[in-house]
N, CA, C and O atoms as a GROMACS GRO file, in nm:
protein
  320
    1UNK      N    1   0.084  -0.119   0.000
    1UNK     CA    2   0.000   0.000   0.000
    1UNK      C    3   0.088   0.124   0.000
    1UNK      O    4   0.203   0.135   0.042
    2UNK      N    5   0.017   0.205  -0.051
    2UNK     CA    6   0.119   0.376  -0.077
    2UNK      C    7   0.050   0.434   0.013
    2UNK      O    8  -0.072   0.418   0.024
    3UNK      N    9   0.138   0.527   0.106
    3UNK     CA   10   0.062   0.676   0.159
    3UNK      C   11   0.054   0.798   0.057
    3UNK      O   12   0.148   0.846  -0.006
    4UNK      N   13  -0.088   0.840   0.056
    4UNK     CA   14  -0.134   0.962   0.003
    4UNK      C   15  -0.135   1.083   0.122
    4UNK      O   16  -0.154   1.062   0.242
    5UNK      N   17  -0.114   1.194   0.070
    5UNK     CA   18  -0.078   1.304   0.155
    5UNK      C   19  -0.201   1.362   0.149
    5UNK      O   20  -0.252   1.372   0.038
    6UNK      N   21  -0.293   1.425   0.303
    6UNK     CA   22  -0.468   1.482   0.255
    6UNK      C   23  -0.396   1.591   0.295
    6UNK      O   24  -0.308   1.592   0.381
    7UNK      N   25  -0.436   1.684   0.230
    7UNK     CA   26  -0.437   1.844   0.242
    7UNK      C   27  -0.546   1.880   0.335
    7UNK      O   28  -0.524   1.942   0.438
    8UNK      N   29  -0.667   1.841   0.298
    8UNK     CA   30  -0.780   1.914   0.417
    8UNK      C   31  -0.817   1.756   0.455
    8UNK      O   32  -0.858   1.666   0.381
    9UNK      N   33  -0.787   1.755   0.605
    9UNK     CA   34  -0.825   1.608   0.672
    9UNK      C   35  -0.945   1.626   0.679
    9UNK      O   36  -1.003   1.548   0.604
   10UNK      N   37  -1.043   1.722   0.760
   10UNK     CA   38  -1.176   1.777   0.782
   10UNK      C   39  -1.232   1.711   0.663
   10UNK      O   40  -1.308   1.615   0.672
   11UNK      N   41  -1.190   1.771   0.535
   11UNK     CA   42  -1.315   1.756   0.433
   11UNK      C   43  -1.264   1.624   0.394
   11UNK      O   44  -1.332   1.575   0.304
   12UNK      N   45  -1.181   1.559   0.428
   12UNK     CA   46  -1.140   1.418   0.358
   12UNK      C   47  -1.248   1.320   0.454
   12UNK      O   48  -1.303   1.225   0.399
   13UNK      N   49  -1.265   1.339   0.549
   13UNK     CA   50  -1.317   1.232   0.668
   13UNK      C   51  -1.480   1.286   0.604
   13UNK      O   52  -1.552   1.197   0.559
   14UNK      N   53  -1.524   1.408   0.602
   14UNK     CA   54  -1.632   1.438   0.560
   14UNK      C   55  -1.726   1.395   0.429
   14UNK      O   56  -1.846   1.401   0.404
   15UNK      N   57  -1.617   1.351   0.363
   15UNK     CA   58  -1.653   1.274   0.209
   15UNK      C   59  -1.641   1.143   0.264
   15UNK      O   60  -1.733   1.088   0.204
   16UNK      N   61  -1.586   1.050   0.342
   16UNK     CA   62  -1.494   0.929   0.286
   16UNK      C   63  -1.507   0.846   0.452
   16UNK      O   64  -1.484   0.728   0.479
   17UNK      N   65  -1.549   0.946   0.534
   17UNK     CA   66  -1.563   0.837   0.675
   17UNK      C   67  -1.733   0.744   0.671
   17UNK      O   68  -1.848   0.779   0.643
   18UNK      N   69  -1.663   0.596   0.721
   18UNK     CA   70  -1.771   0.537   0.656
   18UNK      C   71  -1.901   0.519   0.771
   18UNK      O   72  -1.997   0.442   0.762
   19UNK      N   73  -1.862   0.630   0.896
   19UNK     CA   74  -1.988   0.574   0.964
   19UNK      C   75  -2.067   0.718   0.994
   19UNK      O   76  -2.029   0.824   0.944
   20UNK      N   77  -2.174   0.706   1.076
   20UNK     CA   78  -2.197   0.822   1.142
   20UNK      C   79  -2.109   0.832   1.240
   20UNK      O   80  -2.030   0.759   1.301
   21UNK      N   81  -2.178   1.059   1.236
   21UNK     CA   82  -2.084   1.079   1.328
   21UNK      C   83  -1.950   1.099   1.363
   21UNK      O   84  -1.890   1.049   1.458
   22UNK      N   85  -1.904   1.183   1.271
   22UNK     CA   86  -1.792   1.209   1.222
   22UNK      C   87  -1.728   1.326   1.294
   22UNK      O   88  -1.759   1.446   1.300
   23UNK      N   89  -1.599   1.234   1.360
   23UNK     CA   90  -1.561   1.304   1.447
   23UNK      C   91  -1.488   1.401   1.454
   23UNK      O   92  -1.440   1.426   1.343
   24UNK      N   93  -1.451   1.478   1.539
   24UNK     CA   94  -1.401   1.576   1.492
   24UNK      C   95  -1.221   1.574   1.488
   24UNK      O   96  -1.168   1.464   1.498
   25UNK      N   97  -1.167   1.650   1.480
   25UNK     CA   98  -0.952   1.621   1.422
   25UNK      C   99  -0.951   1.614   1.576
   25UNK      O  100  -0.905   1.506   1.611
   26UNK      N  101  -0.988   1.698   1.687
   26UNK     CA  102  -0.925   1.697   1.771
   26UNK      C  103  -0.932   1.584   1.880
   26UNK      O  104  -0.848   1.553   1.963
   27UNK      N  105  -1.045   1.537   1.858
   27UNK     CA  106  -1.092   1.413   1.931
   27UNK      C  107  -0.964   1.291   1.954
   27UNK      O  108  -0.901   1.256   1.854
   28UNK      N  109  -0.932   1.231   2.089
   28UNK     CA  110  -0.926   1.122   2.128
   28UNK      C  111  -0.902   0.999   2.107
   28UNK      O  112  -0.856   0.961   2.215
   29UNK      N  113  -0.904   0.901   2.029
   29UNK     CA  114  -0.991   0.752   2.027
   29UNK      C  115  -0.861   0.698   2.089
   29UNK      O  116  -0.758   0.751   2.129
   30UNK      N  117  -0.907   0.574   2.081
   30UNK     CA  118  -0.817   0.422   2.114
   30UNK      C  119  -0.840   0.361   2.013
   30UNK      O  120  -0.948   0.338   1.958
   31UNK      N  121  -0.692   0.321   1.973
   31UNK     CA  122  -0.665   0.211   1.861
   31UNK      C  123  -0.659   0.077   1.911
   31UNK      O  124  -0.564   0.057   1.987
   32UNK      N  125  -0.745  -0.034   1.884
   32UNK     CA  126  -0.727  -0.142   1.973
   32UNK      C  127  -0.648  -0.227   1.887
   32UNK      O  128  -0.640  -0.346   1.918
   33UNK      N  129  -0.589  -0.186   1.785
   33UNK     CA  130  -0.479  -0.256   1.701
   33UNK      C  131  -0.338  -0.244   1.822
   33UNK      O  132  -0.299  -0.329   1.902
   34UNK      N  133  -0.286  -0.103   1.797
   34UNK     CA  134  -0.212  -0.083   1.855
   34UNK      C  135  -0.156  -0.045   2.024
   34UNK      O  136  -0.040  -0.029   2.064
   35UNK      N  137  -0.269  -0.041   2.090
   35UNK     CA  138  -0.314  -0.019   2.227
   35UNK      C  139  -0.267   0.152   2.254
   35UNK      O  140  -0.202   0.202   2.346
   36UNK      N  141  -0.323   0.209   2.146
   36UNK     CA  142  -0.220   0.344   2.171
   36UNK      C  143  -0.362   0.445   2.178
   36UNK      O  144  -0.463   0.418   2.114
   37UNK      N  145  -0.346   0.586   2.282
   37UNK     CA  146  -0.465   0.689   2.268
   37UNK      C  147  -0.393   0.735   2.127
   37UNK      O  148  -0.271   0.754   2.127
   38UNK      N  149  -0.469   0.754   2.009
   38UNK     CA  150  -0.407   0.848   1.932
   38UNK      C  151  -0.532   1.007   1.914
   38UNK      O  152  -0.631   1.022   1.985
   39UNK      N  153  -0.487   1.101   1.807
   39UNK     CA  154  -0.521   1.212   1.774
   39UNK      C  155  -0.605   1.193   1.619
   39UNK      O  156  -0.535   1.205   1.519
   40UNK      N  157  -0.781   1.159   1.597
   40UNK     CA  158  -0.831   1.184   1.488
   40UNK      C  159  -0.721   1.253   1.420
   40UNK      O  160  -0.621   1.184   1.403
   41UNK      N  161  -0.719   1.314   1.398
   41UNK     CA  162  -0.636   1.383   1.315
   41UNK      C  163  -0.489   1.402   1.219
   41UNK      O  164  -0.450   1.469   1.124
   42UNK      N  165  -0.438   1.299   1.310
   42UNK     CA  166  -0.333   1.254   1.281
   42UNK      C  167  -0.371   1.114   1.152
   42UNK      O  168  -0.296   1.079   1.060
   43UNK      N  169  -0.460   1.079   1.174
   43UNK     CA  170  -0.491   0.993   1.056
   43UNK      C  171  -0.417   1.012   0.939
   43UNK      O  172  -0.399   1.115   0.873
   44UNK      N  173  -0.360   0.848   0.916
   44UNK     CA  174  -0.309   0.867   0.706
   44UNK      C  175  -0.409   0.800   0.634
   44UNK      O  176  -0.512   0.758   0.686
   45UNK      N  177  -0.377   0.787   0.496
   45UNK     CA  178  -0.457   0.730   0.414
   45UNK      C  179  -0.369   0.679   0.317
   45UNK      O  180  -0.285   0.735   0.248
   46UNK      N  181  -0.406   0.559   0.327
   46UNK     CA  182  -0.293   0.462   0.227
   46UNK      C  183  -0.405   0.361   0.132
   46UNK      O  184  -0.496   0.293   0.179
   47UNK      N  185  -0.370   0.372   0.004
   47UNK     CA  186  -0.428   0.282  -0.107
   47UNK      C  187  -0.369   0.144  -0.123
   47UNK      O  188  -0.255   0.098  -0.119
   48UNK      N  189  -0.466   0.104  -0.137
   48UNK     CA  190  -0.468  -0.065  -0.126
   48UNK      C  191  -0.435  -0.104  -0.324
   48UNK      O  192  -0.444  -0.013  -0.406
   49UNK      N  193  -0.414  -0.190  -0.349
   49UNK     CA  194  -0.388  -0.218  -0.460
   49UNK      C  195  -0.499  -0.176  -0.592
   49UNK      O  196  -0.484  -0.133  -0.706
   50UNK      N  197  -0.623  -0.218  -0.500
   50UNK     CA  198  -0.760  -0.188  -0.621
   50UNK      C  199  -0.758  -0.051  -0.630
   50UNK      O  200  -0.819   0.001  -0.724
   51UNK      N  201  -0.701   0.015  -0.553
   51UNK     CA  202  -0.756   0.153  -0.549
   51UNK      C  203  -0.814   0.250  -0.418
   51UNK      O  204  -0.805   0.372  -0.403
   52UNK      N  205  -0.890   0.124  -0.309
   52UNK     CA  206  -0.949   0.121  -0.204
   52UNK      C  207  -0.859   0.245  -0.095
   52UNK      O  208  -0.744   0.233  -0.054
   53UNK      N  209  -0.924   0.322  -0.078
   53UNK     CA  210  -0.866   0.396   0.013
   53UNK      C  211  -0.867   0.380   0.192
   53UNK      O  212  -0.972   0.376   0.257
   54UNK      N  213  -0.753   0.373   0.243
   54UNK     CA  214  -0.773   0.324   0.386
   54UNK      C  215  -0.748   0.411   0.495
   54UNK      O  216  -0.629   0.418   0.523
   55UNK      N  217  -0.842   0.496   0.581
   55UNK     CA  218  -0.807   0.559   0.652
   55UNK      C  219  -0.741   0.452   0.785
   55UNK      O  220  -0.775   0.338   0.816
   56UNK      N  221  -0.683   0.502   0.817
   56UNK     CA  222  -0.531   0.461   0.834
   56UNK      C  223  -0.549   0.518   1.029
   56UNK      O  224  -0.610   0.619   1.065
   57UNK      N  225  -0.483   0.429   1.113
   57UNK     CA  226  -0.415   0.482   1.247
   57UNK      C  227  -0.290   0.549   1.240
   57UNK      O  228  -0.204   0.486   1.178
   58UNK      N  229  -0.259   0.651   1.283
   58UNK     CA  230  -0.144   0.720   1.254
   58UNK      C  231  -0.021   0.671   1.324
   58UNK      O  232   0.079   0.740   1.346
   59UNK      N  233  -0.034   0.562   1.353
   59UNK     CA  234   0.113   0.464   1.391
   59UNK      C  235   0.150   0.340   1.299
   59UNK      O  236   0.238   0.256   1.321
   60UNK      N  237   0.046   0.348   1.166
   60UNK     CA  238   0.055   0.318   1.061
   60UNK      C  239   0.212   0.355   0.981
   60UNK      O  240   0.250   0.472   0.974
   61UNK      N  241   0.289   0.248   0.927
   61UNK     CA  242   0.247   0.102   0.881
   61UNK      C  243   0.277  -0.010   1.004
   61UNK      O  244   0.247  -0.126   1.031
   62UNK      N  245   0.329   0.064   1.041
   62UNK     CA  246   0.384  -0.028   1.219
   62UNK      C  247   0.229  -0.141   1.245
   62UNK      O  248   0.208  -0.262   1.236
   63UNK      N  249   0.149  -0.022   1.280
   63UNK     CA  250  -0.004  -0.075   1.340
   63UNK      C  251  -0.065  -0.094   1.192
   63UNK      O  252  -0.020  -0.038   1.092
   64UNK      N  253  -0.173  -0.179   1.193
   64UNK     CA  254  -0.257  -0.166   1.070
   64UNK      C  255  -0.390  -0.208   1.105
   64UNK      O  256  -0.451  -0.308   1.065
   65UNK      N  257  -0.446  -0.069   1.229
   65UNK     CA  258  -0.497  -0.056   1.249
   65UNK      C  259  -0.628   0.077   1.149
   65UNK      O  260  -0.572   0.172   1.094
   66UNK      N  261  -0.792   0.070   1.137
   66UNK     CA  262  -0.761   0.163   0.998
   66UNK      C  263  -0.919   0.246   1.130
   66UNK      O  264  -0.908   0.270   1.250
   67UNK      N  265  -1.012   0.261   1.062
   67UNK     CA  266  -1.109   0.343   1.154
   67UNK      C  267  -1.161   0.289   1.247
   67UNK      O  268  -1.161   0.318   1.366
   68UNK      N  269  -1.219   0.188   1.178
   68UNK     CA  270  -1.294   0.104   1.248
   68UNK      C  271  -1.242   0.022   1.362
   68UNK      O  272  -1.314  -0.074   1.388
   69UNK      N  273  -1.165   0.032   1.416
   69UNK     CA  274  -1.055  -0.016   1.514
   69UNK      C  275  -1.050   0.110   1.649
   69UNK      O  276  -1.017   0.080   1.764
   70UNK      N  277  -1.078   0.210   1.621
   70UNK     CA  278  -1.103   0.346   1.672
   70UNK      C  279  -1.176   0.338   1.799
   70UNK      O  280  -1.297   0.352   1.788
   71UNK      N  281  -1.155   0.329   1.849
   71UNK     CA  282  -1.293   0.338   1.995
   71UNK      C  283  -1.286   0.469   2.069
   71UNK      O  284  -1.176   0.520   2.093
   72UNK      N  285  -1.418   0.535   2.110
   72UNK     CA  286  -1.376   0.611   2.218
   72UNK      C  287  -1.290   0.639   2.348
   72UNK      O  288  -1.328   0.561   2.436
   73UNK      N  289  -1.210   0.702   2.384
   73UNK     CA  290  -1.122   0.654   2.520
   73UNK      C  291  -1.240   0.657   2.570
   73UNK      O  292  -1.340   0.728   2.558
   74UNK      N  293  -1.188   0.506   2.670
   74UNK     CA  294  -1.280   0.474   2.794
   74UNK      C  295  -1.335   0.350   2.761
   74UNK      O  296  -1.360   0.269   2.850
   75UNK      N  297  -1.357   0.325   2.648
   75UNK     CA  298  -1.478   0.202   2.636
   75UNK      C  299  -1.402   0.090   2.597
   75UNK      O  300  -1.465  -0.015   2.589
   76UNK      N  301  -1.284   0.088   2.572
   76UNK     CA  302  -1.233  -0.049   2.572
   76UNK      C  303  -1.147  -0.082   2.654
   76UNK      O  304  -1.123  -0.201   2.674
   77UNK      N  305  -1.068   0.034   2.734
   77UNK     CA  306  -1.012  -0.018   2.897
   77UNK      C  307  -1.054   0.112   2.962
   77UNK      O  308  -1.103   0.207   2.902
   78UNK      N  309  -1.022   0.103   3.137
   78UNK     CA  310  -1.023   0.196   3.181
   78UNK      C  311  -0.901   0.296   3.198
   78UNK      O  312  -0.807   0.294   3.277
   79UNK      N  313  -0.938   0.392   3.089
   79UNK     CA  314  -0.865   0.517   3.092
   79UNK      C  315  -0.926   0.630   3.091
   79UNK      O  316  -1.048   0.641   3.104
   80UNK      N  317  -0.803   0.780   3.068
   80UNK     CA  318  -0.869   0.923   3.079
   80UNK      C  319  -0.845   0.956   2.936
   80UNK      O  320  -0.880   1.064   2.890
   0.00000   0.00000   0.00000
């Protein structure tokens, strides 16, 4: 897979995030790939061979962890 560089993350997640509820850059989550709090925002986006675009954990390619892996802090261990 290649990393693509997003210029506006905001409007990239706004087209291309696949659930509701679209969070915002500054937000929080837990990567339960990588056991790490990361920063929405920090998100990459790397293409898969077909074309498929993968929003990406930003400890990516290490982790290959992609959104959906994302949890709110708090709900998958106890943290702040």
């Amino acid at each position: 897979m290649i990393e693509i560089q997003i210029e506006d993350k905001q409007m990239y997640l706004v087209d291309n995030y696949p659930f509701d509820g679209i969070p915002d850059l500054r937000e929080k989550r837990h990567c339960i790939h990588c056991d790490e709090i990361i920063i929405v925002g920090d998100f990459k986006v790397y293409v898969g061979n077909d074309g498929f675009e993968f929003i990406c954990c930003p400890n990516a390619p290490e982790c290959d962890g992609t959104v959906i892996d994302w949890v709110p802090v708090g709900l998958w261990k106890d943290e702040e």
